[in-house]
N, C-alpha and C positions, 0 to 999 in steps of 0.2 A: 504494500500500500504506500504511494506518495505521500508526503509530507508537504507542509507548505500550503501557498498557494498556485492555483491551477491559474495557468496563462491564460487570460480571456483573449479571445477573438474579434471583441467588439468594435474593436478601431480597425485588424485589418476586414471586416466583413464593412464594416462602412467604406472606406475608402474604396475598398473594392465595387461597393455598390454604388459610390457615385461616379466612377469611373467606366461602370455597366452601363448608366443609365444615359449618356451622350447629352445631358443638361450643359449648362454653360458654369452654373454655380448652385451652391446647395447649402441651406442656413443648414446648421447643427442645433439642434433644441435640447441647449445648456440646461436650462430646468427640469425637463425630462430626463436627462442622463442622472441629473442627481451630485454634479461635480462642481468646481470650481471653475470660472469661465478658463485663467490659464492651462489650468490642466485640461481642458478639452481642448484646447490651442494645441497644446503642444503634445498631447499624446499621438493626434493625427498628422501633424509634424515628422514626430517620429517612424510612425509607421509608412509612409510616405518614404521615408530616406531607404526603411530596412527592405520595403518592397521593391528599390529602386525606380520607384516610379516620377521624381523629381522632375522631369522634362513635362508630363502630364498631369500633375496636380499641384498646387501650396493652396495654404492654409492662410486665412487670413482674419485678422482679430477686429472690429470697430466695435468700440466702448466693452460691452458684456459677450457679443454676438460674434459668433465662429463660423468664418463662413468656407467651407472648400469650392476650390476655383480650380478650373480648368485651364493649363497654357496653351 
């Protein structure tokens, strides 16, 4: 039996599903996740780099609101 905690998939099934979805840009609903607005900045940030997908997505922060953007 593991220990610890289990790696959630939620950042990379997001990113992956706005990358799916062919939108131009996609708010994140920070209230809903339940997080701190930087930590929803930059968790999808992060996933973004590990999936190497940097050429095709950032992340962008105005006031509270997360928005993923398409390049």
């Amino acid at each position: 039996m593991s220990r610890g905690r289990q790696a959630s998939t939620f950042y990379v099934d997001l990113v992956q599903a706005f990358l799916a979805a062919g939108e131009a840009a996609m708010d994140v609903d920070v209230k809903r996740i339940g997080r701190k607005p930087d930590t929803v900045r930059s968790a999808p940030a992060k996933t973004i780099r590990t999936l190497g997908v940097q050429g095709k997505a950032r992340v962008s922060m105005v006031g509270d609101e997360v928005i993923l953007i398409k390049r």
